[in-house]
Residue, then its C-alpha position, 0 to 999 in steps of 0.5 A: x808519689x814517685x812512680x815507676x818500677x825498680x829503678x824507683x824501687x830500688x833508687x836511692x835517687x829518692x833518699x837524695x831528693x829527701x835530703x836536699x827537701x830536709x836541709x832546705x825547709x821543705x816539709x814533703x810526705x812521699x807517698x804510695x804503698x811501698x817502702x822498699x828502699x836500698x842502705x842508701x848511704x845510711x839515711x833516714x828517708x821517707x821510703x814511701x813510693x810506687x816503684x813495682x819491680x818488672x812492671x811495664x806502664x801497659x801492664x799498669x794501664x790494663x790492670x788499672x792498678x794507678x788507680x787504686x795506688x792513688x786511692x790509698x795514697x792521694x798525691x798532689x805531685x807524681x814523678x813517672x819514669x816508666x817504659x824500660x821493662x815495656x821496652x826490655x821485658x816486653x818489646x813495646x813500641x814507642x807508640x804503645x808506651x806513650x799511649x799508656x803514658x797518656x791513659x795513666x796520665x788521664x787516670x792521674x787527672x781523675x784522682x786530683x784534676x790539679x795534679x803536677x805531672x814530671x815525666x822522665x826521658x828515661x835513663x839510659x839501657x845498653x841493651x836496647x838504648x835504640x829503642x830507649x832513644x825512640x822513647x824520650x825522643x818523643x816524649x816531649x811532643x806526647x807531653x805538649x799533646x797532654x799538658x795543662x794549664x790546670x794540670x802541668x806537664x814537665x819533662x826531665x831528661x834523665x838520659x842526657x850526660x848519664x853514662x855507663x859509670x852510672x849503672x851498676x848492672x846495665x840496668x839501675x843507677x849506681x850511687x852517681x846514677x841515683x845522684x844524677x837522677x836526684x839532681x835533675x828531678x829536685x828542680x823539677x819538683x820543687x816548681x812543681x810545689x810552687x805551682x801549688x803552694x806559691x813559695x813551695x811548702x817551706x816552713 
């Protein structure tokens, strides 16, 4: 399940990723209740997802919406890259962006006690890149705090080497962000289906 807001939604990062699972044997189902997708590049993509356009991971937390997305769409594996609009719409501390982070972990672990857990440090935002930095700075000791030997924690760090190239409106990744983000979340998750499946779901 790939879980965000709209650089999920909108991320042809997510087309790239179901490439590379096509042309290497992976046989994946992407899963969550929306379908939005860009052209991205003319593929033929497993759209489904759980990118929400605005929403901030506090928002999510006191509406208790992950709840009812895994649910309806029950995941083994979830890539989370919140806190830009916590942070851009909504001014939140790091503080309250890594305890939500943590309640909608928490709320992952009660749908499937084995769940794989990739966190983004989040990429980069011009307008507030303090603030973002803050963030992804403490989002590997928040991680160590959560992790699990029955339910794993990874960290990918999206901000490293993305530069201002790679957005296409100070916000959303252009077609070289969306690459960059692929590219760092693959490796991620194929470990992450080893984990579960031993040699991965190959086949």
């Amino acid at each position: 399940m790939p879980l965000g807001d709209s650089i999920t939604d909108y991320g042809c990062w997510r087309a790239w990723i179901w490439e590379r699972f096509q042309k290497e044997g992976y046989n994946v189902d992407l899963v969550g209740g929306e379908r939005a997708g860009e052209n991205c590049n003319s593929l033929n993509f497993d759209r489904d997802h759980e990118g929400h356009p605005g929403f901030m991971a506090v928002d999510i937390v006191a509406k208790n919406q992950l709840v009812d997305w895994l649910k309806k769409n029950p995941a083994d594996i979830v890539t989370m890259h919140l806190g830009t609009n916590d942070i851009f719409r909504g001014n939140r501390k790091t503080a309250e962006i890594t305890a939500a982070l943590g309640k909608l972990v928490d709320q992952m672990r009660d749908h499937n006690p084995g769940m794989r857990i990739i966190v983004a440090q989040i990429i980069p935002l011009p307008a507030v890149d303090k603030q973002v930095q803050e963030l992804n700075q403490a989002i590997p000791a928040w991680t160590a705090s959560k992790n699990s030997t029955a339910s794993p924690i990874w960290v990918v760090d999206q901000w490293t080497g993305f530069t201002s190239a790679d957005l296409k409106d100070g916000i959303h990744p252009s077609e070289s962000g969306d690459v960059k983000m692929a590219n760092k979340f693959y490796p991620a998750l194929i470990h992450a289906m080893e984990t579960i499946g031993g040699n991965g779901t190959r086949g």
